[in-house]
C-alpha positions as CSV (number, residue, x, y, z in Angstrom):
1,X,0.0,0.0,0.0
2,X,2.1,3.2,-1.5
3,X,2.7,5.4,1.6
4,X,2.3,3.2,4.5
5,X,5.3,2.5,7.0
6,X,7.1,-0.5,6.3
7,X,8.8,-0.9,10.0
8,X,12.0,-0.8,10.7
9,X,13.2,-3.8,8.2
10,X,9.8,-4.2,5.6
11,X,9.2,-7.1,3.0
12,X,12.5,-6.6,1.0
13,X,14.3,-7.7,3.8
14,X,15.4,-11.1,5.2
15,X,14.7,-10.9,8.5
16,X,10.8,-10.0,6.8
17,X,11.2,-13.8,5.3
18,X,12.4,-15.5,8.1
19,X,10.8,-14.6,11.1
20,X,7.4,-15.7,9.3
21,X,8.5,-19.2,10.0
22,X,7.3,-21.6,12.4
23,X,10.8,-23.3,13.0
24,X,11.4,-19.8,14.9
25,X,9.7,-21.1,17.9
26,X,12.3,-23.7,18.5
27,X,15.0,-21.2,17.8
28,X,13.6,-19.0,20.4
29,X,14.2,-21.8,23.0
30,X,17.6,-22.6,21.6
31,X,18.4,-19.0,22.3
32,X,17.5,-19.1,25.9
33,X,19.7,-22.0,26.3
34,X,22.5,-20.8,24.8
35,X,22.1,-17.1,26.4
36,X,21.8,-18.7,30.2
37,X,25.4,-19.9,29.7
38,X,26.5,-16.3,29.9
39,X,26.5,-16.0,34.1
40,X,26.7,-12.8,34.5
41,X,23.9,-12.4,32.0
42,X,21.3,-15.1,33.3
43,X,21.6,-13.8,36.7
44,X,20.0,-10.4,35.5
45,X,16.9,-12.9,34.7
46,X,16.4,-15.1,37.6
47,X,17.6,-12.4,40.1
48,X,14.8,-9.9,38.7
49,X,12.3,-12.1,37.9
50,X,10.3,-15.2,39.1
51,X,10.1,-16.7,35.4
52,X,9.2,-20.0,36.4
53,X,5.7,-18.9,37.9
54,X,5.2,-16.5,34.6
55,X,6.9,-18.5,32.0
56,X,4.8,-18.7,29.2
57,X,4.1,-14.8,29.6
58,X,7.9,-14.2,29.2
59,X,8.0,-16.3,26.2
60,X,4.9,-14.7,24.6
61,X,6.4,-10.8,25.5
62,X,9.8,-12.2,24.0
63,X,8.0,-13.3,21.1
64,X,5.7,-10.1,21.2
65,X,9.0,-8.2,21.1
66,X,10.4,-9.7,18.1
67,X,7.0,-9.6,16.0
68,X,6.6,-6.0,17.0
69,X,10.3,-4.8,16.2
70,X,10.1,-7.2,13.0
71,X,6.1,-6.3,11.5
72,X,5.3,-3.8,13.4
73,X,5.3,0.2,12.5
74,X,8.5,2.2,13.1
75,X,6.6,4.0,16.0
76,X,5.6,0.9,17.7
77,X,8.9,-0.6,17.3
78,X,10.5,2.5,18.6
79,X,8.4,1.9,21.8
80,X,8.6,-1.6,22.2
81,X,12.7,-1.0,22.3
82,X,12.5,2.1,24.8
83,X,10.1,0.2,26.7
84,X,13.2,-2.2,27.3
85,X,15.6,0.0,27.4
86,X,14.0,1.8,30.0
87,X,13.2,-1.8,32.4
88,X,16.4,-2.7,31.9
89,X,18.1,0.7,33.3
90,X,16.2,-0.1,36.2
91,X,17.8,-3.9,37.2
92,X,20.6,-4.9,38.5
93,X,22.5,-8.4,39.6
94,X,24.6,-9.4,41.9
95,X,28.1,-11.9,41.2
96,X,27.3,-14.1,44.4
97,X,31.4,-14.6,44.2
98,X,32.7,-11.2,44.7
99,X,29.4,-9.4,45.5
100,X,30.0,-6.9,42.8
101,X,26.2,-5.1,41.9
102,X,26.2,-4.3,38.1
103,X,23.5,-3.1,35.8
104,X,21.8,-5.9,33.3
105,X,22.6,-3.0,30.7
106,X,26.2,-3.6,30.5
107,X,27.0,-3.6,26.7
108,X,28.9,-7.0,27.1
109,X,25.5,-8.4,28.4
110,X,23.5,-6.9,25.6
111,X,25.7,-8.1,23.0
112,X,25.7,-11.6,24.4
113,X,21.8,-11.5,24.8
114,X,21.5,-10.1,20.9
115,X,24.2,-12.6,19.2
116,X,23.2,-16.0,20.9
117,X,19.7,-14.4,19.9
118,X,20.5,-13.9,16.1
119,X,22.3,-16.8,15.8
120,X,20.1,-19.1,17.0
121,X,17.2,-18.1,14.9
122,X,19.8,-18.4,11.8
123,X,21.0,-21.8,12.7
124,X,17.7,-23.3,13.2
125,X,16.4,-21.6,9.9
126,X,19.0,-22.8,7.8
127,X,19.7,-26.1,9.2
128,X,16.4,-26.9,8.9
129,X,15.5,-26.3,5.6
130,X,14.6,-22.8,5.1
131,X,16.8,-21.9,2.3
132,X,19.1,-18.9,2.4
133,X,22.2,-18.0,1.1
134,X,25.5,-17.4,2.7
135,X,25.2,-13.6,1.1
136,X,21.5,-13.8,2.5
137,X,22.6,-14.8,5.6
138,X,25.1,-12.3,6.2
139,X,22.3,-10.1,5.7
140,X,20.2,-11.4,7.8
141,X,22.9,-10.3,10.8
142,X,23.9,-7.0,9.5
143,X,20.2,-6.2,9.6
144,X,19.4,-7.2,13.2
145,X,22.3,-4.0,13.8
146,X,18.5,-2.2,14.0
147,X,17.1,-4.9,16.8
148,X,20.9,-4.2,18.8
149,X,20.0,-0.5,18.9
150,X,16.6,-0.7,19.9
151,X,18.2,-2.7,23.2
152,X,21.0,-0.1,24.0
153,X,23.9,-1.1,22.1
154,X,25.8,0.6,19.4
155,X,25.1,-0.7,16.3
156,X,28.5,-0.3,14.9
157,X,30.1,-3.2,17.7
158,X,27.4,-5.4,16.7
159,X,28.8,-8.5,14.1
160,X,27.8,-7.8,10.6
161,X,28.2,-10.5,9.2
162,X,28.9,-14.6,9.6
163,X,32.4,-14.2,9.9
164,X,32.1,-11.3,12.7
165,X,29.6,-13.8,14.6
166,X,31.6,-16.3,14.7
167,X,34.8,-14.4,15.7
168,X,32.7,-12.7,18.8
169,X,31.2,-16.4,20.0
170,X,35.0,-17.6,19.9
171,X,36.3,-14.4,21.7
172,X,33.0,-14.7,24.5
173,X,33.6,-18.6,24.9
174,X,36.2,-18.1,28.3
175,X,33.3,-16.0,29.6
176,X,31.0,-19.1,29.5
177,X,30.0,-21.2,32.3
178,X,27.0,-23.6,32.8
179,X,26.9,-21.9,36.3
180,X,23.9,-23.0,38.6
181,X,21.5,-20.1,37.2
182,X,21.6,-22.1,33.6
183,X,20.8,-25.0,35.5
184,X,18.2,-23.9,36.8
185,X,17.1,-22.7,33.3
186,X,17.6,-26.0,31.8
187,X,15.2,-27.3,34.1
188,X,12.8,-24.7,33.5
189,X,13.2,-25.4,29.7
190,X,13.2,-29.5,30.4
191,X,9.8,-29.1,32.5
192,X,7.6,-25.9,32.6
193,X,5.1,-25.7,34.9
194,X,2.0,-26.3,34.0
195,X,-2.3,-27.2,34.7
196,X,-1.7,-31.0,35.8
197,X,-4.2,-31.9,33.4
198,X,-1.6,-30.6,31.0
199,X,1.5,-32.6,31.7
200,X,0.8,-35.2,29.4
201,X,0.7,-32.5,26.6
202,X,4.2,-31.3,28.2
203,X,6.0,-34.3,28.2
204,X,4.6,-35.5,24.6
205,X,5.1,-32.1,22.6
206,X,7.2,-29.8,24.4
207,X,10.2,-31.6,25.9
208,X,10.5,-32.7,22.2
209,X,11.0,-29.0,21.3
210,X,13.3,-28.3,24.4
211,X,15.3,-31.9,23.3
212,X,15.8,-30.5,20.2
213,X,16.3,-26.4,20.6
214,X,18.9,-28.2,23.0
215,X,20.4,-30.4,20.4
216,X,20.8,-27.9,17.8
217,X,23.4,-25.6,20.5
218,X,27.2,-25.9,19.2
219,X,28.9,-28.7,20.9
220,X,31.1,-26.6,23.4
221,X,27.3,-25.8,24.5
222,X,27.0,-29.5,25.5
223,X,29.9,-29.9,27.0
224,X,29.4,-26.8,29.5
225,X,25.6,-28.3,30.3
226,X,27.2,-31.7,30.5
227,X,24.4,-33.4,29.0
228,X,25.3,-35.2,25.7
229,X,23.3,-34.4,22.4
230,X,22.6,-36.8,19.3
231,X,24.9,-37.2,16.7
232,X,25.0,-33.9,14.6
233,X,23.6,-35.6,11.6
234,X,20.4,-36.7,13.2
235,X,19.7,-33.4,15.2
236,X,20.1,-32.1,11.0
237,X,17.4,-34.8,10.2
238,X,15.2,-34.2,13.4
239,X,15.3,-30.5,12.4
240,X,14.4,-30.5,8.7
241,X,11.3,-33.5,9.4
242,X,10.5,-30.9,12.1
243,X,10.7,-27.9,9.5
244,X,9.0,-30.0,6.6
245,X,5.9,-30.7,8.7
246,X,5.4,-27.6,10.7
247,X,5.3,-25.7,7.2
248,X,3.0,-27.8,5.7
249,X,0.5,-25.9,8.5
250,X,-0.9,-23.0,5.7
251,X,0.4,-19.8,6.3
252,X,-2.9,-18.2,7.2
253,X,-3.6,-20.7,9.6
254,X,-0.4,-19.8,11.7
255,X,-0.6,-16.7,11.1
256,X,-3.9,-16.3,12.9
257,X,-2.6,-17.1,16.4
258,X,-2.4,-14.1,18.2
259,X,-0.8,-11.5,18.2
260,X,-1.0,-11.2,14.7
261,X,1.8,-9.7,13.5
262,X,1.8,-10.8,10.1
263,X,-1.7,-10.3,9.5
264,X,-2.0,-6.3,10.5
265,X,1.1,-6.0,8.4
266,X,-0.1,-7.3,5.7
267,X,-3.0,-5.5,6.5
268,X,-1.4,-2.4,6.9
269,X,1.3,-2.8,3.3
270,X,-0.7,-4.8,1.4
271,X,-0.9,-8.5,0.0
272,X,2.8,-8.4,-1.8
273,X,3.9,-7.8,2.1
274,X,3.0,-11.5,2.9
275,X,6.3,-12.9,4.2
276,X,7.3,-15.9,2.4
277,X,11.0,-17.7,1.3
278,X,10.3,-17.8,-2.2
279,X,10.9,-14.1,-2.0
280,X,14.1,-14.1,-1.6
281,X,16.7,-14.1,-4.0
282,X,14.4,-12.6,-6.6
């Protein structure tokens, strides 16, 4: 629709594409593992925050978050990342070591938060099926500089590329420690709580997805949690049967679940706004 705001990344870009896909869910638990093995960073979660007895709500404002920065207006996205900005000037941790009080602002913990954030939702994309090239791909990061300043950080330190990721995950790795904060998050992720009439449901569907967000982590991941993963060949073939039959679900049917993102968007652009893979490359 000529005129209307596109957002701060619109349907040209790739981060447009890929966040319309389903496999993003399971990303979105592989980030929280990977981002609780950052102590200093997980304690500004579970020292601020009861997320066990509200932990769907933080997935679904997480989630809320991403659709709003990725579909929404430039205004409401603008919002959304002062709204952040502003909690998160507000908290503070503690090292229970040397009892050193820091802000969960630090850049180093933003950075870690946004990286183990992008690059899970790339991994999971692409090693399940949802074709992108490396040149897309490098795209893909140097767009999320956008989603790092929304946070707090300077856009300009954030990687740009694949080759910038990976150099910042091998310079952050001394940092990492499955302390006993990620523990406790494993757990969480392992065995939510929920209605005991729903537990069945939990142990059938979701500690699939949490075995297999878990799976998909690199291997020094593993060995810090000290729980072993499959071989990396069948988390590949677990991920793309995953991918092939969570896309088979039409788009308009997942794209009704609330809060709609995709459909005020497309509402709001038009119907050549509708997000789909085929798109790119063109």
């Amino acid at each position: 629709m000529s005129g209307a705001d596109p957002g701060l990344f619109g349907p040209e870009s790739v981060t447009w594409q890929l966040h319309s896909d389903p496999m993003m869910w399971i990303a979105g638990v592989r980030a929280l593992y990977f981002q609780a093995l950052h102590p200093r960073a997980v304690r500004g979660v579970t020292q601020n925050s009861d997320f066990r007895r509200d932990a769907w709500g933080r997935l679904l404002r997480t989630a809320g978050f991403v659709g709003t920065t990725t579909y929404g207006t430039t205004e409401a996205a603008e919002r959304a990342g002062a709204r952040v900005r502003k909690i998160h000037r507000m908290l503070s941790a503690t090292d229970p070591d040397t009892g050193e009080r820091y802000g969960v602002d630090e850049p180093a913990l933003l950075m870690w938060v946004h990286c183990a954030e992008i690059d899970s939702h790339l991994h999971v994309a692409r090693r399940s099926g949802f074709r992108l090239t490396d040149a897309e791909a490098d795209r893909y990061i140097a767009e999320h500089r956008r989603s790092a300043r929304l946070v707090g950080l300077n856009p300009d330190a954030a990687p740009a590329n694949r080759a910038e990721m990976a150099e910042y995950f091998e310079k952050t790795l001394p940092d990492l420690a499955a302390g006993p904060e990620a523990r406790e998050v494993d757990d969480f992720l392992l065995r939510p709580p929920t209605h005991p009439l729903l537990i069945p449901a939990r142990e059938a569907l979701w500690r699939r997805v949490a075995h297999l967000a878990y799976a998909s982590l690199p291997p020094y991941a593993h060995e810090l949690y000290g729980r072993p993963a499959p071989a990396p060949a069948t988390v590949t073939r677990q991920l793309r049967l995953t991918g092939l039959l969570l896309r088979r679900v039409p788009a308009r049917l997942r794209w009704q679940l609330p809060p709609k993102h995709i459909l005020r968007a497309v509402a709001r652009l038009g119907p050549d706004a509708r997000p789909a893979p085929y798109k790119l490359g063109r």
